[in-house]
Backbone as ProteinMPNN parsed JSONL, in Angstrom:
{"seq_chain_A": "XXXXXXXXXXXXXXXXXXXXXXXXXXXXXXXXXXXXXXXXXXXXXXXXXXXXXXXXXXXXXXXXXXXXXXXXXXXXXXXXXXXXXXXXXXXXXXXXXXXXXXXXXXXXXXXXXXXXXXXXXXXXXX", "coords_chain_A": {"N_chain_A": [[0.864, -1.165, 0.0], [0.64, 2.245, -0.855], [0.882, 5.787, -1.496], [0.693, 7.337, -4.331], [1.52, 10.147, -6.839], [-0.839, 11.824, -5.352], [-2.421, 9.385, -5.272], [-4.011, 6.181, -3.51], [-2.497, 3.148, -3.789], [-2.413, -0.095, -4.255], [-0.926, -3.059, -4.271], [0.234, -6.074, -5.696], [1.909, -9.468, -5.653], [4.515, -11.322, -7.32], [7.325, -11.183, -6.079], [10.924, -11.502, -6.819], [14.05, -12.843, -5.772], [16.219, -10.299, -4.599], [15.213, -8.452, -5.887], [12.584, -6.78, -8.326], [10.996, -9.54, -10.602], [7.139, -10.065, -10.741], [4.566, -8.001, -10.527], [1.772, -6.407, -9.913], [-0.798, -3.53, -9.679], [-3.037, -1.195, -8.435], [-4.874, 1.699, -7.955], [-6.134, 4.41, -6.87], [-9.281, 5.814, -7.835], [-9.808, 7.855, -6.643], [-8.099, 11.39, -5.127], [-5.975, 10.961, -2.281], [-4.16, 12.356, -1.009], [-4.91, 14.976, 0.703], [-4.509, 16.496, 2.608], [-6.119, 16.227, 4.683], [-7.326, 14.229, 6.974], [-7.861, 10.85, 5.957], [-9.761, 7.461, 4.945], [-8.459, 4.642, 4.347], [-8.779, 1.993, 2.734], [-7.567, -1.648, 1.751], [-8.063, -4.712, -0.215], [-7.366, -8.396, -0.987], [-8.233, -11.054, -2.677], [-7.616, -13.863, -2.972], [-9.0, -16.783, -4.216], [-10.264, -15.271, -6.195], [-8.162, -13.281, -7.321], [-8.508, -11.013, -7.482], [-8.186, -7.581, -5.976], [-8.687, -4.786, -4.629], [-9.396, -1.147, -3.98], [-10.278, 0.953, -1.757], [-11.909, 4.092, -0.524], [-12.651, 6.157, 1.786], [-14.909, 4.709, 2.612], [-15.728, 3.541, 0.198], [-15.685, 1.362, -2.365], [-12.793, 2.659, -4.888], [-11.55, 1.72, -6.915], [-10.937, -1.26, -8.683], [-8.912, -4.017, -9.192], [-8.277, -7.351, -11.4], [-5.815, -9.22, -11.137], [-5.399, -11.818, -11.315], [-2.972, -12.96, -10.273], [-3.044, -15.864, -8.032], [-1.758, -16.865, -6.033], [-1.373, -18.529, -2.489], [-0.142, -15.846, 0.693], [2.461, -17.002, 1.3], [5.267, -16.145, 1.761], [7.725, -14.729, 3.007], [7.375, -12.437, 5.879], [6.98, -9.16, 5.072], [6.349, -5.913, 6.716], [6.433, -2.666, 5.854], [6.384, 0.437, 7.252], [5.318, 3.339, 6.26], [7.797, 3.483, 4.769], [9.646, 3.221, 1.89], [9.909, -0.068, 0.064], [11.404, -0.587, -1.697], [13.24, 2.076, -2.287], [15.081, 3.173, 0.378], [15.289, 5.194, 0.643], [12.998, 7.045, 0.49], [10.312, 8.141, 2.085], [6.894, 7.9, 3.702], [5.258, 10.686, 4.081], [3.697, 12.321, 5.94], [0.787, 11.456, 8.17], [-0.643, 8.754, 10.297], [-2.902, 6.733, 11.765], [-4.091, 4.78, 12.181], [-3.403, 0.692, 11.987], [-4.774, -1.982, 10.359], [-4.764, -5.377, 10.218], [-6.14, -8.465, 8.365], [-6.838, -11.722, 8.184], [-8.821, -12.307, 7.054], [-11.053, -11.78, 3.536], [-12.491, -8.761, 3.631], [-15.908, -7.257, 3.241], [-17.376, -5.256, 0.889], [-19.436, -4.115, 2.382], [-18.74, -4.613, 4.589], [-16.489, -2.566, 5.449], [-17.464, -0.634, 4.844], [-19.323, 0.401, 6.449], [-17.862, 0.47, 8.899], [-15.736, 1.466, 8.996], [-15.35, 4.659, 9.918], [-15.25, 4.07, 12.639], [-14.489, 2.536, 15.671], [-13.819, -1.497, 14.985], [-15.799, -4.068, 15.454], [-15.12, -6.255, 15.662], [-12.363, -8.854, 15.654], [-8.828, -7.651, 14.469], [-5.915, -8.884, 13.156], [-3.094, -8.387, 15.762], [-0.71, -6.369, 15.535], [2.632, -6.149, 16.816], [5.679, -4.288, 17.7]], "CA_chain_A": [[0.0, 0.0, 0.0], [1.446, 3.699, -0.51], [0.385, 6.698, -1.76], [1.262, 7.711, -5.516], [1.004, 10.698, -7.457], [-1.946, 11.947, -4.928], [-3.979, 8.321, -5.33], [-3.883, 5.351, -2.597], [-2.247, 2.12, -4.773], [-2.365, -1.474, -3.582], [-0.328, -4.016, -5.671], [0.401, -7.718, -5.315], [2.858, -9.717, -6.915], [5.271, -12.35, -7.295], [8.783, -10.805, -6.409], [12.219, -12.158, -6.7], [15.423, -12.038, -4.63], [17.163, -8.925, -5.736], [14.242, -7.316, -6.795], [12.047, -7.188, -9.813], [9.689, -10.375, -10.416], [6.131, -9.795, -11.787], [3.86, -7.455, -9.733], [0.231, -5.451, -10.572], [-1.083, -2.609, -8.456], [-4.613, -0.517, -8.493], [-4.611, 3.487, -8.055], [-7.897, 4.713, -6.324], [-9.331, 7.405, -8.463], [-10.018, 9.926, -5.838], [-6.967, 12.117, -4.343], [-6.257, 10.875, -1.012], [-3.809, 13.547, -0.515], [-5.9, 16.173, 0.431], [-4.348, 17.495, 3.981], [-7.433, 15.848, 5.422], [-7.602, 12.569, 7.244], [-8.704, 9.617, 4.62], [-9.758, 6.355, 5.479], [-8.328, 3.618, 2.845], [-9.11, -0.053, 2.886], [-7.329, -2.493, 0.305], [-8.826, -6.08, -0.212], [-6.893, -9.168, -1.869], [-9.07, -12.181, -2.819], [-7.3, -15.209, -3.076], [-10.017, -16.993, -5.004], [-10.869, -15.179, -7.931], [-7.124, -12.884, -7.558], [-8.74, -9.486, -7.807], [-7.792, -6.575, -5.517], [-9.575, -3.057, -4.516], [-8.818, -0.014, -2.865], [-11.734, 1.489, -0.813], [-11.267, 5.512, -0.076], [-13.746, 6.935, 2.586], [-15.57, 3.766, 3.156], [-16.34, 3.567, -1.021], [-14.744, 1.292, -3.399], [-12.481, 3.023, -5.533], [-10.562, 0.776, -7.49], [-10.276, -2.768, -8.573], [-8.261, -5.199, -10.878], [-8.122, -8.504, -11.288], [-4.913, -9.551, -11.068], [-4.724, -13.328, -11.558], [-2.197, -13.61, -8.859], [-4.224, -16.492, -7.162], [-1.01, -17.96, -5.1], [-1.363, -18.099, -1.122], [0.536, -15.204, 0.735], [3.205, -17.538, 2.24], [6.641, -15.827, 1.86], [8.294, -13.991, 4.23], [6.2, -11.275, 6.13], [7.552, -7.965, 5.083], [5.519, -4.951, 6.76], [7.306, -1.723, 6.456], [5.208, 1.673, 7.395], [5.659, 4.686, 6.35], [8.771, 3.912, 4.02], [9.518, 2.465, 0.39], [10.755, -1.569, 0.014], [12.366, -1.11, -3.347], [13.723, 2.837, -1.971], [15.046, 2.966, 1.806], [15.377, 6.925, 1.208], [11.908, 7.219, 0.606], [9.225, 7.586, 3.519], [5.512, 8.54, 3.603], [5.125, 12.476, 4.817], [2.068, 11.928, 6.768], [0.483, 10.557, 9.621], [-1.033, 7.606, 9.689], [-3.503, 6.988, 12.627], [-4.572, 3.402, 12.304], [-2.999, 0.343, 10.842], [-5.188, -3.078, 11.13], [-4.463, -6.346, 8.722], [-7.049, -9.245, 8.888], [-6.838, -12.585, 7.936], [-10.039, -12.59, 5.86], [-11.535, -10.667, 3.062], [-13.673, -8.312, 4.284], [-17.051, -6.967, 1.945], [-17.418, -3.721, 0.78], [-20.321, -3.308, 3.43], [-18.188, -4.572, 6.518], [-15.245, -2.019, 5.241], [-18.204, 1.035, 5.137], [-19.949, 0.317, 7.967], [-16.446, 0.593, 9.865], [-14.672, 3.031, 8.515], [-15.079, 5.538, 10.213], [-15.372, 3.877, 14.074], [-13.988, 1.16, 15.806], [-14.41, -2.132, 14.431], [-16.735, -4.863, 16.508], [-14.594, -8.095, 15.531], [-10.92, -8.33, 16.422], [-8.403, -7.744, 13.645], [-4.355, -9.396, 13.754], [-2.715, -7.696, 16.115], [0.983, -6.298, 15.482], [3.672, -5.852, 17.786], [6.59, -3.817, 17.333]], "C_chain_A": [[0.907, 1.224, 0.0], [0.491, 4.435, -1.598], [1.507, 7.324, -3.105], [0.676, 8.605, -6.719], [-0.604, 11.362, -6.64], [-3.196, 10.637, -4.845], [-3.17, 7.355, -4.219], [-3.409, 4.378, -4.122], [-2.224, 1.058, -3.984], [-1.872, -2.301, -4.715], [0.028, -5.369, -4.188], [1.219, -7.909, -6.721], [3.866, -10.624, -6.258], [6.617, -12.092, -7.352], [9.941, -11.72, -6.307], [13.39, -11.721, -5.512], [16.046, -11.357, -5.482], [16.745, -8.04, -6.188], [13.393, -8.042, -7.939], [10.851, -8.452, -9.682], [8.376, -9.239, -10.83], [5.003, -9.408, -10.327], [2.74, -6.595, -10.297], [-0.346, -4.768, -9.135], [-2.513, -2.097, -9.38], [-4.432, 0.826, -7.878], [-6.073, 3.419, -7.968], [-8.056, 5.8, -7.34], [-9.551, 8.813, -7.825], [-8.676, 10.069, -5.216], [-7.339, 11.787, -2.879], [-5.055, 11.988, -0.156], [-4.004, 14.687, -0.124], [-5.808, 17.202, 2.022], [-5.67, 16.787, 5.14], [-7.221, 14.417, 5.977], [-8.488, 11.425, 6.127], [-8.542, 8.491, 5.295], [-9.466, 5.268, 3.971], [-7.848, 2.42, 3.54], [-8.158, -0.451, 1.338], [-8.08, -4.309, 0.932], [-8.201, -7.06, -1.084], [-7.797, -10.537, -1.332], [-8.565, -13.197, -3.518], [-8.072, -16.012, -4.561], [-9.828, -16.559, -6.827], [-9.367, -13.798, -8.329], [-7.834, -11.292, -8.009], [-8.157, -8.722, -6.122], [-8.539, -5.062, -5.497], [-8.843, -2.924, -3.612], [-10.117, 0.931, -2.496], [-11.205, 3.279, -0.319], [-12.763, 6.023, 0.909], [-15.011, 5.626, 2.843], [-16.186, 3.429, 1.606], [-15.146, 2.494, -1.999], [-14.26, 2.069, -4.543], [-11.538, 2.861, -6.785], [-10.833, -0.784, -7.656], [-9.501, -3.626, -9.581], [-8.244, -6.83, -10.337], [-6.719, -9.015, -12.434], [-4.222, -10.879, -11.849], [-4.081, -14.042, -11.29], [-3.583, -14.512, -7.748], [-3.301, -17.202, -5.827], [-1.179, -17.644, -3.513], [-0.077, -16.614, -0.73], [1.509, -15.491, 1.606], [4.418, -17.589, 2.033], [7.007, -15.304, 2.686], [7.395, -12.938, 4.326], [7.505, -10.122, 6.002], [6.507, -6.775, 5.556], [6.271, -3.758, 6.9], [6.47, -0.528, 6.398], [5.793, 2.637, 7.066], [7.354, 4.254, 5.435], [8.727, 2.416, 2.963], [10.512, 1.091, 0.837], [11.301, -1.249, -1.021], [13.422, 0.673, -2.754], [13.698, 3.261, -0.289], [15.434, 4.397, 2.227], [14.254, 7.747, 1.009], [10.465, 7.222, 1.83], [8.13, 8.993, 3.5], [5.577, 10.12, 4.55], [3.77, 12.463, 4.872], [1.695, 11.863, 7.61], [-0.108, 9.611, 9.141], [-1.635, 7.292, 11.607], [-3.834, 5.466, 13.361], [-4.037, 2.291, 11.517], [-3.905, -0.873, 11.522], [-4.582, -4.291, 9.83], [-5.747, -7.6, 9.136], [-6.947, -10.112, 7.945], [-7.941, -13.213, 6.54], [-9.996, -11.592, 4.935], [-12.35, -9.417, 3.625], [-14.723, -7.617, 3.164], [-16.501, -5.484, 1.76], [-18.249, -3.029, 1.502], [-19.746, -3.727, 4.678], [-17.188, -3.193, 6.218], [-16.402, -0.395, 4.976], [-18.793, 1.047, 5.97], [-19.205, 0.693, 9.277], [-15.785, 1.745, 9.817], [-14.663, 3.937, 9.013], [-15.673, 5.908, 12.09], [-14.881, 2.543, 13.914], [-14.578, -0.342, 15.367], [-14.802, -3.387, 15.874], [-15.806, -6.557, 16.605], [-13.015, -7.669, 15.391], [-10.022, -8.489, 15.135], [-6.637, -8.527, 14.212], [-3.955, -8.438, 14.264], [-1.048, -7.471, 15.784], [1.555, -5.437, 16.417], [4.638, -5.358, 17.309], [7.221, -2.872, 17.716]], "O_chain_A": [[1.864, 1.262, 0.774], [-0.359, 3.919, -2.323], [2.685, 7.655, -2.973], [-0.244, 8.237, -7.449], [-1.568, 11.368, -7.406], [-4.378, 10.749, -4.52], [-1.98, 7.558, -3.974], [-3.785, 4.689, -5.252], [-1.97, 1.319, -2.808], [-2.305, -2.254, -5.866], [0.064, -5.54, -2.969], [1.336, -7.376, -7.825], [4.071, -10.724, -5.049], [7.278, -12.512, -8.301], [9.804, -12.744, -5.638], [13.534, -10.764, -4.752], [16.369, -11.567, -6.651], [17.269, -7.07, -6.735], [13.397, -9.202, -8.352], [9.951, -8.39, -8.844], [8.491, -8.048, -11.119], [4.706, -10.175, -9.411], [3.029, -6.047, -11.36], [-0.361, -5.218, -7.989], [-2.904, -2.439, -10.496], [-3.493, 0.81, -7.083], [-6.917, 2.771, -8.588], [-7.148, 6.568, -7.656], [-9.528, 10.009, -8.118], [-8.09, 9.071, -4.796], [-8.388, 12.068, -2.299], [-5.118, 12.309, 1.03], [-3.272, 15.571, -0.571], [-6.527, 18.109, 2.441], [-5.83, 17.094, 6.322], [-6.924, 13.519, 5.189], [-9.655, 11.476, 5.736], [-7.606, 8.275, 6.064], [-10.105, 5.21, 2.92], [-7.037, 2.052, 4.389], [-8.086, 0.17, 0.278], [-8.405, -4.774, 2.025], [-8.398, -6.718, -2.25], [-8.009, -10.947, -0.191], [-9.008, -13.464, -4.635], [-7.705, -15.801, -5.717], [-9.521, -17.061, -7.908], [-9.401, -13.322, -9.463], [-7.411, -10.65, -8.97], [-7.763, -9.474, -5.231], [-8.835, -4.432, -6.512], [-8.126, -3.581, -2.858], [-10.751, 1.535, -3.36], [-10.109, 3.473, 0.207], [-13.852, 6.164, 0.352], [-16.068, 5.992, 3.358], [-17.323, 2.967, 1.709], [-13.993, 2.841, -2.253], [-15.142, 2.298, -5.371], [-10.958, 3.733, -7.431], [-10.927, -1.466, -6.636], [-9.755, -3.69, -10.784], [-8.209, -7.29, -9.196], [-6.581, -9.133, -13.651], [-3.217, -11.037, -12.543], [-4.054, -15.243, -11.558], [-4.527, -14.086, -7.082], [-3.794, -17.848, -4.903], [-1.122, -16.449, -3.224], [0.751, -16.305, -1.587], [1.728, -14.748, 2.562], [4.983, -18.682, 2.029], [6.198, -15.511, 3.591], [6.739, -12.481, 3.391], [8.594, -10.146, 6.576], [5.656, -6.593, 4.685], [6.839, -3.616, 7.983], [5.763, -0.455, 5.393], [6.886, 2.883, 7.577], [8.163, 5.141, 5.707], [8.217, 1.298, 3.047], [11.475, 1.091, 1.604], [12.026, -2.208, -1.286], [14.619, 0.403, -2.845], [12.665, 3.595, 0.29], [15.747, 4.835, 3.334], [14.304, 8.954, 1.245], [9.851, 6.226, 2.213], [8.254, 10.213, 3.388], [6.028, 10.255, 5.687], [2.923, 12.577, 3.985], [2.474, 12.419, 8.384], [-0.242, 9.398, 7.936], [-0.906, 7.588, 12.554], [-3.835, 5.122, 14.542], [-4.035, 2.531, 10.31], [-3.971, -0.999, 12.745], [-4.078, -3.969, 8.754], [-6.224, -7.543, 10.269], [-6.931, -9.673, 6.795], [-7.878, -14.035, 5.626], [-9.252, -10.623, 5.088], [-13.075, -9.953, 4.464], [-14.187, -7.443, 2.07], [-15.586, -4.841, 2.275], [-18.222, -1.8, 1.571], [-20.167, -3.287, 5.748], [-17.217, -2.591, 7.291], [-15.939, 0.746, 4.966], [-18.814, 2.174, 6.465], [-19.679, 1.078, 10.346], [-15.443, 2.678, 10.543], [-13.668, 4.548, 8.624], [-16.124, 6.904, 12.656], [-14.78, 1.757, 12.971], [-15.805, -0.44, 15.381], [-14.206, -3.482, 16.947], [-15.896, -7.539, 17.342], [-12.553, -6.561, 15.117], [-10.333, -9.505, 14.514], [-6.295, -8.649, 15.388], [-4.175, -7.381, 13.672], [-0.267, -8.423, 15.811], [1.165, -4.324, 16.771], [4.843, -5.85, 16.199], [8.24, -2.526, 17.118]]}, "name": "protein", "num_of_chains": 1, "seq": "XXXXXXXXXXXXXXXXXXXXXXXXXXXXXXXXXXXXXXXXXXXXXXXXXXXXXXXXXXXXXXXXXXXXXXXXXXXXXXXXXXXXXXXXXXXXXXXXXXXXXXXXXXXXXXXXXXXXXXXXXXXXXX"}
């Protein structure tokens, strides 16, 4: 997930050691740069290999990918700064981070959005 060109992006993909390998991303169409607090959801579906990006509790984005493989490589989570550039880092805040095991709909992910959620998401330590 990062923020490109003013839009939220979410990509998936099949990288290599060293870099590179075969990756596809999704660009919300609304500006989430906007000085304002934004709430953005992404969604990867196993299954049928599509992907959205949700802006304000609205889908705004989706592709279908075709990446259908489980997500069982090494966990990389890095916040607030670039994996491919380590002199790159988000100029922001960032208020909330959750990750969750499931999909979630497009009506659990607006219903939420903009209060705490009722069912417990993975927690991260760090």
């Amino acid at each position: 997930m990062s923020v490109l060109n003013g839009k939220a992006v979410f990509g998936v993909g099949q990288p290599t050691a060293g870099g590179g390998g075969t990756t596809q991303s999704v660009a919300s169409t609304s500006n989430v740069a906007t000085g304002e607090w934004v709430h953005v959801a992404a969604t990867r579906d196993q299954l049928t290999g599509t992907i959205k990006v949700f802006v304000n509790g609205q889908e705004n984005g989706t592709l279908n990918t075709g990446f259908r493989n489980a997500l069982n490589g090494q966990e990389h989570i890095r916040l607030g700064g670039s994996t491919e550039n380590e002199t790159s880092y988000f100029d922001g805040q960032i208020d909330e981070v959750r990750i969750f095991d499931e999909v979630l709909t497009a009506e659990q992910i607006q219903a939420n959005y903009n209060q705490g959620l009722s069912f417990p998401a993975l927690s991260l330590t760090w």
